[in-house]
C-alpha positions as CSV (number, residue, x, y, z in Angstrom):
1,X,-15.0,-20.5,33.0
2,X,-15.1,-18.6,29.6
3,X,-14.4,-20.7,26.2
4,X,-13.9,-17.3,24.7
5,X,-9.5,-16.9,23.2
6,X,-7.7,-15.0,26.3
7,X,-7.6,-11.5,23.8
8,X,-11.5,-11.3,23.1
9,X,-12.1,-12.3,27.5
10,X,-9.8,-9.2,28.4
11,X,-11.7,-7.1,25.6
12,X,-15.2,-8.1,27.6
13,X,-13.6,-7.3,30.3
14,X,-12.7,-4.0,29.4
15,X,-16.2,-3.3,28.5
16,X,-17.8,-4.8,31.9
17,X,-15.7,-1.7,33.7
18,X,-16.9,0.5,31.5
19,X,-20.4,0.3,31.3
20,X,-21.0,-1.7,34.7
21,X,-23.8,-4.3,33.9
22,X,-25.1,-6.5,37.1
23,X,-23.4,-10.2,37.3
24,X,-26.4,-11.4,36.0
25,X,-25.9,-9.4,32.7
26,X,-22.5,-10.4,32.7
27,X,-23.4,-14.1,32.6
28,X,-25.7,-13.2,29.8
29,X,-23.6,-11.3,27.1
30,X,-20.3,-13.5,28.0
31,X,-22.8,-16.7,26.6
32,X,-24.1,-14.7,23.9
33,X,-20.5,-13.6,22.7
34,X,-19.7,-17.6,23.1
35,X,-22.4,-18.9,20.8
36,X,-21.6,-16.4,18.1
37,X,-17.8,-17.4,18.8
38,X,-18.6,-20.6,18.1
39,X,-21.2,-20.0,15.0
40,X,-18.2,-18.3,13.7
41,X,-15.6,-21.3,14.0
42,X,-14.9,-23.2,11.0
43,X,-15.6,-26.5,10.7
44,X,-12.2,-28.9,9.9
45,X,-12.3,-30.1,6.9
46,X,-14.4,-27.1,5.2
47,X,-13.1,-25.8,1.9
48,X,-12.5,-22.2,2.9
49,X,-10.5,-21.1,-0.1
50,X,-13.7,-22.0,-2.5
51,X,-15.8,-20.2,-0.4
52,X,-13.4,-16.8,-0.4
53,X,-12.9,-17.3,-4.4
54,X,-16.8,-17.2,-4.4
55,X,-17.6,-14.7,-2.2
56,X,-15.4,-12.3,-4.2
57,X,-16.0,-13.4,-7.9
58,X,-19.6,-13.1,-7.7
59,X,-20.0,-9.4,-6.3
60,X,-16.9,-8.3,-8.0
61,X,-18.5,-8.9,-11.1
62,X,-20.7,-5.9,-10.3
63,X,-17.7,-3.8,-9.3
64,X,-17.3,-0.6,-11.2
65,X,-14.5,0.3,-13.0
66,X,-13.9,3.9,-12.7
67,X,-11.5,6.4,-10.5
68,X,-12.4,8.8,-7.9
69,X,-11.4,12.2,-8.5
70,X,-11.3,15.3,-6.2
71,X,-13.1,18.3,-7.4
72,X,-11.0,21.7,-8.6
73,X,-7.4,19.6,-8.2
74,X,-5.7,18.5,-10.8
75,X,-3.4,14.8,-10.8
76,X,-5.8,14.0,-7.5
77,X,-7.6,11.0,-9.2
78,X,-8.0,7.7,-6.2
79,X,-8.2,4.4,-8.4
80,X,-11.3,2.7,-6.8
81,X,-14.0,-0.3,-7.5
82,X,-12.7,-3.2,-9.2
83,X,-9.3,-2.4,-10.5
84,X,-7.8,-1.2,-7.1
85,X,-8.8,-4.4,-6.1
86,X,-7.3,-6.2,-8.5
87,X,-3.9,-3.8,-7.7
88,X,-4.3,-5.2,-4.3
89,X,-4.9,-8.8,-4.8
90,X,-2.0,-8.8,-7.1
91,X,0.5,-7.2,-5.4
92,X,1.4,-4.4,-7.9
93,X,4.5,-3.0,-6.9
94,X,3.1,0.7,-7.0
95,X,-0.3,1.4,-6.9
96,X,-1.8,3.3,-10.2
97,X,-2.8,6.5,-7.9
98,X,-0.5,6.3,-4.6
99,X,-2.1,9.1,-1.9
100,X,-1.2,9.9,1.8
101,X,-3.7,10.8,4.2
102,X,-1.5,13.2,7.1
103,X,-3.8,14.1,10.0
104,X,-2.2,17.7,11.4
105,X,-1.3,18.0,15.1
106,X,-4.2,20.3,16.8
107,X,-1.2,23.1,17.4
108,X,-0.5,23.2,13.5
109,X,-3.8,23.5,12.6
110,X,-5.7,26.5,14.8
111,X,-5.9,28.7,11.7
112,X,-5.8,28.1,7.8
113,X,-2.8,30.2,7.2
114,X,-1.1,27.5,9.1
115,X,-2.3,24.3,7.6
116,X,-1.7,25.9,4.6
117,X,2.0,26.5,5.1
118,X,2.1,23.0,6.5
119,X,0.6,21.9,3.4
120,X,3.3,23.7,1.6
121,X,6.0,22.1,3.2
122,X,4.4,18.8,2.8
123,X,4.1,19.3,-1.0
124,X,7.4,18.4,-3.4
125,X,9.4,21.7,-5.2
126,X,11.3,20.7,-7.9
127,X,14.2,23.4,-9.1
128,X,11.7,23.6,-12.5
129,X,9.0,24.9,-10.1
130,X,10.8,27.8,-8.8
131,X,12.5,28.7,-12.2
132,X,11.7,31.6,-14.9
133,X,13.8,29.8,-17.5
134,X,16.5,26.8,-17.3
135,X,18.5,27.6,-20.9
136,X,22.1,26.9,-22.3
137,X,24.5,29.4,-23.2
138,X,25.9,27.7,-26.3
139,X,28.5,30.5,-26.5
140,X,30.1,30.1,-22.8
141,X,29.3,26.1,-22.6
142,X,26.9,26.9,-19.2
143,X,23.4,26.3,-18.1
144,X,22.0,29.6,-16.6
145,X,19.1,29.4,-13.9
146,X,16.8,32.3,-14.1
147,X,14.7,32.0,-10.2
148,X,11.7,33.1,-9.9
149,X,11.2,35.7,-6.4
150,X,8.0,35.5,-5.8
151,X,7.6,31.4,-6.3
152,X,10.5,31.3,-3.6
153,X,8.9,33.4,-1.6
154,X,5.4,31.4,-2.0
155,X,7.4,28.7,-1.0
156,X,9.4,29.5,1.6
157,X,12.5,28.9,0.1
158,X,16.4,30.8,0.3
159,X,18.9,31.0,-2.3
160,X,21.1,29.2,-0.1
161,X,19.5,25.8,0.1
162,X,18.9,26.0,-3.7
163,X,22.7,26.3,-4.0
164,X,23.7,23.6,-2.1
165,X,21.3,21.4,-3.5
166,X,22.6,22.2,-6.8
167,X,26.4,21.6,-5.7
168,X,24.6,18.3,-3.9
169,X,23.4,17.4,-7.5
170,X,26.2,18.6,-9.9
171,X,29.7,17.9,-8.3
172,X,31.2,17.8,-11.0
173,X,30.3,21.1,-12.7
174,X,31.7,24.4,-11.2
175,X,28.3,26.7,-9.6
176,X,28.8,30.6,-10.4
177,X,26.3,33.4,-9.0
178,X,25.7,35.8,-11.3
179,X,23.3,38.9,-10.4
180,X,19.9,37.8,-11.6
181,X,20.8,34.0,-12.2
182,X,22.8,30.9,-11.3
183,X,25.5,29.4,-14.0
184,X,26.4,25.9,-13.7
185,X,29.4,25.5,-16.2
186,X,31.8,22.4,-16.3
187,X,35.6,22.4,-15.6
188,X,36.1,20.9,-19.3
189,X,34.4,21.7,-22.3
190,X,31.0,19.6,-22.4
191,X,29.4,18.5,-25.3
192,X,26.1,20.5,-26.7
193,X,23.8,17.0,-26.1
194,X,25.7,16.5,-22.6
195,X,24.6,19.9,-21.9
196,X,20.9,19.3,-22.6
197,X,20.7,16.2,-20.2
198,X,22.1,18.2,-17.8
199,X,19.9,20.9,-18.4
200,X,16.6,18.1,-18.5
201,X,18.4,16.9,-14.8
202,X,18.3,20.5,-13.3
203,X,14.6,20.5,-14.1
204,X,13.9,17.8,-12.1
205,X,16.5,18.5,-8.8
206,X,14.5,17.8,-5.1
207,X,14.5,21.3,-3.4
208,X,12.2,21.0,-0.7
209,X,8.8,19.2,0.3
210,X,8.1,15.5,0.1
211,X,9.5,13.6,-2.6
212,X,7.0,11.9,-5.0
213,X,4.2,14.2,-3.2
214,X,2.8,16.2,-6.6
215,X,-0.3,17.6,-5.1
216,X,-1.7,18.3,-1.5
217,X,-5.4,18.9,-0.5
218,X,-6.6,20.0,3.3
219,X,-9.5,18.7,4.1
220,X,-11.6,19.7,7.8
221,X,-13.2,16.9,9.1
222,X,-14.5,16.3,12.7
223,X,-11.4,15.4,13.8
224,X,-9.5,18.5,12.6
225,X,-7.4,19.0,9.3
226,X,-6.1,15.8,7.2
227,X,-3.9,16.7,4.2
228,X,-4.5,14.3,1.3
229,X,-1.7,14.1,-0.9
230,X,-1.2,12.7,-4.4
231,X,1.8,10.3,-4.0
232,X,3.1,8.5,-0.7
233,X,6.4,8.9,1.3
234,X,5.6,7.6,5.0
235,X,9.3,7.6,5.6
236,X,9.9,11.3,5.1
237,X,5.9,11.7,6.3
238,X,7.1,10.3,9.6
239,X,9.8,12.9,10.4
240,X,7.7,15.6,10.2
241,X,7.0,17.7,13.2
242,X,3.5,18.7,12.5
243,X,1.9,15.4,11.4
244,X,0.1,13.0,14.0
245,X,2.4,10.1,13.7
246,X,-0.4,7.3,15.0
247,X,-2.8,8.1,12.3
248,X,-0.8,8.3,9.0
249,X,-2.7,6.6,6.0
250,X,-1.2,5.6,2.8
251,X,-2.6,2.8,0.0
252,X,1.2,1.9,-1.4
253,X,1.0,-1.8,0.0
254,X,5.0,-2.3,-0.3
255,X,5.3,0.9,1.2
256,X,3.9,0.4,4.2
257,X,6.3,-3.4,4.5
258,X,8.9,-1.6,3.5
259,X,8.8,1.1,6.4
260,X,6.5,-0.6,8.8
261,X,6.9,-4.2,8.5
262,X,4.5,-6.8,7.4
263,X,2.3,-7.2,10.0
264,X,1.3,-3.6,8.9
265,X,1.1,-4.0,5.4
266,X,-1.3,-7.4,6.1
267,X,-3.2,-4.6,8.0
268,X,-3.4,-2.1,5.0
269,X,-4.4,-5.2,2.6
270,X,-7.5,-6.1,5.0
271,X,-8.3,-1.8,5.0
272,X,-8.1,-1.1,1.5
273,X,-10.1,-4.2,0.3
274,X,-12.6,-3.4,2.5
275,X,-12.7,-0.1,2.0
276,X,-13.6,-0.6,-2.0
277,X,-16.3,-3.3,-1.4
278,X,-17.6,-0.7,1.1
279,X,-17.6,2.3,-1.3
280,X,-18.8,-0.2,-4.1
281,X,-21.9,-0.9,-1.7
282,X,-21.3,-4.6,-1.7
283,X,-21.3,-6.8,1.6
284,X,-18.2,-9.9,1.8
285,X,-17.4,-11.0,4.9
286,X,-14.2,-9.6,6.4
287,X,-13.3,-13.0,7.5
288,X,-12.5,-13.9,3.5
289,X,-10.8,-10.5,3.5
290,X,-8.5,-11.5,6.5
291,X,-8.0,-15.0,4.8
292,X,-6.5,-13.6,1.8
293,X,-4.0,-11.4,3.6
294,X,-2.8,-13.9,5.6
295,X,-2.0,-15.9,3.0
296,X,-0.1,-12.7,0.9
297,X,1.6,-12.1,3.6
298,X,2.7,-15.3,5.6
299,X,6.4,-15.5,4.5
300,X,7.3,-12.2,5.8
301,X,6.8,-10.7,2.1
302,X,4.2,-9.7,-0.2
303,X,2.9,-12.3,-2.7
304,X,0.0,-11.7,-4.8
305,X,-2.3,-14.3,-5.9
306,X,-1.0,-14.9,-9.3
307,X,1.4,-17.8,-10.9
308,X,4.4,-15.9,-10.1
309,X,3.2,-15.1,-6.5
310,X,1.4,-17.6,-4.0
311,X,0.3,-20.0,-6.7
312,X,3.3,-20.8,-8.0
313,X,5.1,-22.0,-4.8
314,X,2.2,-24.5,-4.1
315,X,4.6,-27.8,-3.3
316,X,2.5,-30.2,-5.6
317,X,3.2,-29.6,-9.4
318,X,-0.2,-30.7,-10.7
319,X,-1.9,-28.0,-8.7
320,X,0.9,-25.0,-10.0
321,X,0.5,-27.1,-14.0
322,X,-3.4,-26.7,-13.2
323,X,-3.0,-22.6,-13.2
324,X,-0.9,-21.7,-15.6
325,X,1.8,-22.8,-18.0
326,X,0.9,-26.5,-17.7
327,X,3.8,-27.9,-19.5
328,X,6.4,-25.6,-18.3
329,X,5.6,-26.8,-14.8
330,X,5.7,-30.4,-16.0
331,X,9.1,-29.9,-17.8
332,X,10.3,-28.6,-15.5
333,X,9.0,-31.2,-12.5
334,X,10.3,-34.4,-14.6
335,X,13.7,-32.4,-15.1
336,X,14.4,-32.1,-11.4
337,X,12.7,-35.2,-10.6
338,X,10.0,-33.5,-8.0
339,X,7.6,-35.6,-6.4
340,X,3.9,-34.7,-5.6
341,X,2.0,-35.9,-2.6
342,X,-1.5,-35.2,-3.7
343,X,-2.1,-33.5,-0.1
344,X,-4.5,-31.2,-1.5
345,X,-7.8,-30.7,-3.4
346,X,-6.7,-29.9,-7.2
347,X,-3.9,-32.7,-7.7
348,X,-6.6,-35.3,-6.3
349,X,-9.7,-34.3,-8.8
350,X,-6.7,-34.6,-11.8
351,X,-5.9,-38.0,-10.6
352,X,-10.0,-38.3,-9.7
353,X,-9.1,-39.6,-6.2
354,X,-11.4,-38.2,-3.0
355,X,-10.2,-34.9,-2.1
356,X,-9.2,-34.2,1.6
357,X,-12.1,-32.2,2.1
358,X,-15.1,-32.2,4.4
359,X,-15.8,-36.0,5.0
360,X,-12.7,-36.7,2.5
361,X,-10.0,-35.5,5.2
362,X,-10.5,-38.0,7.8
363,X,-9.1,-41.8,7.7
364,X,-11.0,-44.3,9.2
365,X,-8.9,-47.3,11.1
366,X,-11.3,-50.4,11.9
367,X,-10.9,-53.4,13.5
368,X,-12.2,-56.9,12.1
369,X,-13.0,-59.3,13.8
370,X,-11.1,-62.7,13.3
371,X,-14.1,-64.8,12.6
C-alpha cells in the first residue's frame, strides 16, 4: 500500500504501462518517489510565508530591469526581469506590454502565403489604416473619407463592411457614397469642434482583425508556426478558425480570469513568474511560486500582495497597521470597535507574546499530581 496522494499513484501508474519495468523495479521507484514525497512535506508549524518572502527578495535583488524587444518590429517590446514580476505580484490590471502567443492549426500553416494572411486577419485595421486622408469639408458641414485601394486590397477588406461599420459607429450622421470617397454629414448643422471629434472617432473605428492586437509576428518553431502578437484578446482569439484553441498563450493575468476563470489565471501566475526567474537565470523553488498564487487567487478573484489587496484583508488589525497606514487602520479599528485575536505571527511580536510558530503553535495540557 502506497502513501503517495491518489493523483501522483495514477500518474506512476501511467508511467509503469508505458515503459514496463519488472515488479521489482516497481517496488523500487514507488519508495523512492515516497521519500522525496515526504522530504517535500512541510513540517506544521513551519513559517512558510518567511521562507517565500526570502526566497524571492534575495535573488530578485539581482533581477534585471530591462524589456525584451523583437528584432526589425516596431511596438513588440516583452516587459521582462524584475518589473514584470513586480506587475505580477501586484496584480496590475493590464500588463505594461500585453502579447498573445496563437499557435496555427497545421492546415493553415503548409505555406507562408497562408500564415501570412492568417496573420493578417489576426492583426487590428483601424478605418485610419486604410484611409488616404480623413478631412472636413467646412463648406458642406461633412467628413469625407478618401480609401486607400491598394491598403484594402493588402488587407483583404470590401467597401461594404467599411460601410456598415461606419453606419454601426455613426447612427446618427447620414453616410453618402460619393465616387472616390465616403461623406459622413449630419441631419442638422454640427458645430466646427463637434466635427473634429468626430473626425478624431472615425480615425480610430474597428474594421477588421483583433481588437487591441497592434502588431503580429510568425515565428516557425518545431512545433509549426506561432503568431506573437503585441496586445491580447483571448476572447476574440478563441473564435478563430485557424488557431489551436488548447495552446493559446497570453501574459494579461485578468484576462485570462476574466475569460477562463481562476483556476486558469492561478495557472498563468505560477507560468509567468517562472518564466522570468528562468530567463533571469535564477533558481526559486516553484513550490514558493505555487504558494503565492494560491494565496492571490483563493477568493475566486485576483488580489495582489499589496495593502489594498491580500494584506489588507488580514482579520487582525495590528498585522494590516503593521504594513501600512498604521493609524488609519487603528482609527479606523477603535471606530467600529474590531477585536483582534493575535492568531498570527506579527500581532504576537507587537504585543512580544510567543508566536504560533514552530514549537510556539502547539499547547501543552499536563496533569499534576495531587501531592
Amino acid at each position: 500500500m502506497t502513501t503517495l496522494p491518489e493523483h501522483l499513484q495514477k500518474e506512476l501508474e501511467e508511467h509503469f504501462k508505458k515503459f514496463k519495468p519488472n515488479e521489482k523495479q516497481k517496488q523500487e521507484i514507488t519508495k523512492r518517489i515516497e521519500t522525496l514525497y515526504e522530504d517535500a512535506k512541510i513540517a506544521p508549524g513551519e513559517a512558510i510565508g518567511i521562507i517565500t518572502a526570502e526566497s524571492f527578495g534575495e535573488p530578485s535583488t539581482q533581477m534585471t530591469i530591462s524589456s525584451f524587444h523583437f528584432a526589425g518590429v516596431a511596438e513588440m517590446n516583452v516587459t521582462v526581469g524584475l518589473v514584470r514580476l513586480i506587475e505580477v505580484f501586484d496584480a496590475r490590471k493590464k500588463p505594461s506590454t500585453p502579447q498573445m502567443k496563437l499557435p496555427l492549426k497545421a492546415k493553415y500553416s503548409k505555406t507562408s502565403e497562408m500564415v501570412k494572411e492568417v496573420s493578417m486577419k489576426i492583426k487590428e485595421t483601424k478605418l485610419g489604416d486604410i484611409t488616404e486622408e480623413i478631412s472636413i469639408n467646412v463648406a458642406k458641414g461633412s467628413i469625407e473619407i478618401i480609401l486607400d485601394k491598394k491598403k484594402m486590397r493588402d488587407t483583404d477588406i470590401k467597401l461594404s463592411h467599411i460601410l456598415t461599420r461606419l453606419k454601426e459607429s455613426f447612427k446618427t450622421l447620414t453616410l453618402k457614397e460619393l465616387k472616390d470617397s465616403i461623406s459622413l454629414k449630419g441631419k442638422d448643422e454640427i458645430k466646427l469642434s463637434e466635427l473634429y471629434k468626430l473626425k478624431e472617432k472615425a480615425k480610430t473605428i474597428h474594421i477588421a482583425g483583433l481588437k487591441g492586437i497592434t502588431q503580429v509576428l510568425p515565428i516557425k518553431d518545431d512545433d509549426g508556426y506561432v503568431i506573437h502578437t503585441a496586445g491580447s484578446n483571448i476572447e476574440d482569439a478563441l473564435a478563430m478558425e485557424e488557431v489551436d484553441k488548447s495552446k493559446i498563450t497570453s501574459n494579461d493575468v485578468f484576462e485570462i480570469a476574466k475569460v477562463l476563470g481562476i483556476e486558469a489565471a492561478r495557472k498563468a501566475i505560477i507560468n509567468e513568474s517562472l518564466k522570468v526567474i528562468k530567463d533571469q537565470g535564477l533558481d526559486i523553488d516553484i513550490r514558493h511560486i505555487i504558494f503565492l498564487a494560491d494565496v492571490m487567487t483563493r477568493g475566486g478573484v485576483i488580489k495582489g500582495v499589496t495593502r489594498t489587496g491580500i494584506t489588507g484583508e488580514k482579520e487582525s488589525v495590528l498585522a494590516r497597521a503593521s504594513f501600512e497606514t498604521p493609524m488609519k487602520h487603528i482609527i479606523n479599528a477603535t471606530l467600529i470597535g474590531e477585536r483582534d485575536d493575535l492568531n498570527s505571527v506579527v500581532e504576537n511580536v507587537i504585543i512580544n507574546q510567543p508566536v504560533p510558530l514552530g514549537t510556539g503553535l502547539p499547547g501543552l495540557v499536563m496533569k499534576s499530581n495531587k501531592k
